[in-house]
N, C-alpha and C positions, 0 to 999 in steps of 0.2 A: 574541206576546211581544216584548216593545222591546228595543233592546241598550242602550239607554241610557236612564238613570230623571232625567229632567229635574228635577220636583219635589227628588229628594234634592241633585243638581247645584247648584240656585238656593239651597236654605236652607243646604250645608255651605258654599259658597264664600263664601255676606255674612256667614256666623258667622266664616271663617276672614280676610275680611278686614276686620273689624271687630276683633277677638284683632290679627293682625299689624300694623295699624293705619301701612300705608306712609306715609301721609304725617311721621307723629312717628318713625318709623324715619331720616330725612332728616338730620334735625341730630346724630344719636350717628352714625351712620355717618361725615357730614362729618369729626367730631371725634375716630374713630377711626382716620378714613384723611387727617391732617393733612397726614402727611409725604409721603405715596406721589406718585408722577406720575397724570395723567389717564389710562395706561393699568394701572399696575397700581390704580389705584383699577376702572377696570371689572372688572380681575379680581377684583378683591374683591368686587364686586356681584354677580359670573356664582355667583364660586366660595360667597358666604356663600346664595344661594339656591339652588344647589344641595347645600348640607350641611341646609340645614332642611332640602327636601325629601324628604331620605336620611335624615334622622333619625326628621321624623313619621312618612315613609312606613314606616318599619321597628315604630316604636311602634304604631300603626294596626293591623299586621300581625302581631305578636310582641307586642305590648304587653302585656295581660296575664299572658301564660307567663312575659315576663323581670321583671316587678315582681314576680307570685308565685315566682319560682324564688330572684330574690333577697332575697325577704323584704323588700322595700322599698315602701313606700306612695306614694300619689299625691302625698301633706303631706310627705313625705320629700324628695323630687324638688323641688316648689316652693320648699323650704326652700332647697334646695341651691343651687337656681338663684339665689333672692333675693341669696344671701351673696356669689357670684360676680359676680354683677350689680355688690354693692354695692362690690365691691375694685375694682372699675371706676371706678365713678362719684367715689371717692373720690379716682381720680389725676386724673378732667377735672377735677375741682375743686379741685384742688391746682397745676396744671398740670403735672402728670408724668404724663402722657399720653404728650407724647414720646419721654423714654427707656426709657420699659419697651415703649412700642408699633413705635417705630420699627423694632427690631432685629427685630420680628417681620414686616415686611413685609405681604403680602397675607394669611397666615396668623391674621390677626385677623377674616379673614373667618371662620375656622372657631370659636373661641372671643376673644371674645362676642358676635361678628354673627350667625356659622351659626347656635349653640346659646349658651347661654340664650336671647338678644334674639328672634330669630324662632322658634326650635322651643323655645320657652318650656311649662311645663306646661300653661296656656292652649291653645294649638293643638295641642298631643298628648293632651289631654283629650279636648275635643270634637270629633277626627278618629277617636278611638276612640271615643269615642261614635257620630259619625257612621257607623262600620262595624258597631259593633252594631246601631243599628236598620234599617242597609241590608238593603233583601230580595233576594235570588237574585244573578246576575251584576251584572243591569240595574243592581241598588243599587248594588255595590260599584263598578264602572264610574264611577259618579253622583259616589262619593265620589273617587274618583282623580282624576278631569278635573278634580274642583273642587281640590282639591290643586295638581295644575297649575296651574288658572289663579289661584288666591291669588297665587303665589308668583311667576308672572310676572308680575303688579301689582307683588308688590315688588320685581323684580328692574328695571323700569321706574322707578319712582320712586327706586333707589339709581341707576341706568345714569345719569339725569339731573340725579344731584346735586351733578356737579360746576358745571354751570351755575349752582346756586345758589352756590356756592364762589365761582366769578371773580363776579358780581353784588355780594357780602359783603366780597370783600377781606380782609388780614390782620387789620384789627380785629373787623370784622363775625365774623368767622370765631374769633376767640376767646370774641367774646360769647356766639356762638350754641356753642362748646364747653363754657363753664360752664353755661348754659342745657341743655345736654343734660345735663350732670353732675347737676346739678340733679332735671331731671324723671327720667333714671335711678336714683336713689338713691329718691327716692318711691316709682317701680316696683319698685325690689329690696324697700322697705321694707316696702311693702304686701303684696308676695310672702311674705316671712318673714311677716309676721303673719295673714296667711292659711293658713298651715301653723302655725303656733301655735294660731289660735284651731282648725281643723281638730281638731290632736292634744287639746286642752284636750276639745270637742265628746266626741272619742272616748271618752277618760278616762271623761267625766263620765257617758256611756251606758254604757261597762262597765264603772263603778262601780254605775251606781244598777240593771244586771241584776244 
């Protein structure tokens, strides 16, 4: 018997980094750590991958008990996120990014870098999914490593993103902040409509039983 389930390893970690998709993570980050130095921007990148981590890895683990304990659905969750998401995307695109974000410091790493943007329902879906179909230790092992190493893919491509910062410049760097405002509002958008059409789906199956 192996200690570790390779197979589970390779397919949860290119699902999870495909869902966390580090490289389009690059520019909302940029745009959410404007104001910070080059070093609490690293902390914002240690600290926002280590809150995903702590979150799916909790979800992963507890996930089904605490959605059935709190009577909350999966369409529930996505929804929530979407809307959060999209209170976001509405200040880059506004530019009032600044003053609501500023005062928060590194703590933006926690909401909406940590959670929604990386431990999105997306990669707490199919990390619990990836635990359900894990077999014995070997699996679950399989699924943890891969967990880890998603997240320090992303924690590498946020670590290095102030280099695209000084390359961009103060213009460059507003651009590519409505650009993120932008493609995050899509994300939020698509997120709520995906728990819509989800809840409608529902409906429409425990109408027609």
């Amino acid at each position: 018997m192996t200690l570790f389930d390779v197979t589970v390893f390779l397919s949860t970690f290119i699902t999870l980094v495909v869902i966390l998709d580090p490289p389009g993570a690059v520019p909302i980050f940029l745009a959410l750590t404007a104001s910070l130095t080059r070093p609490q921007r690293n902390v914002a990148a240690r600290r926002a991958s280590l809150v995903a981590m702590l979150v799916i890895g909790m979800f992963a683990v507890f996930g089904q008990e605490i959605l059935r304990y709190l009577h909350i659905s999966i369409a529930a969750l996505q929804g929530a996120g979407g809307l959060l998401l999209l209170l976001v995307a509405l200040q880059l695109l506004t530019g009032r990014e600044s003053d609501s974000l500023a005062d928060a410091g590194v703590n933006v790493a926690l909401v909406p870098l940590g959670t929604p943007l990386l431990a999105g329902p997306g990669a707490i879906v199919a990390t619990m999914l990836a635990v359900q179909r894990a077999e014995g230790v070997a699996g679950y092992l399989g699924v943890a490593a891969a967990l880890v190493a998603a997240l320090f893919v992303v924690f590498l491509f946020l670590r290095f993103a102030g280099r695209v910062r000084s390359l961009l410049r103060e213009s460059g760097t507003m651009l590519l902040t409505r650009i993120a405002g932008l493609l995050l509002s899509a994300i939020a958008v698509q997120m709520v409509a995906d728990s819509v059409r989800t809840f409608v789906r529902a409906g429409a199956v425990g109408g027609g039983s």
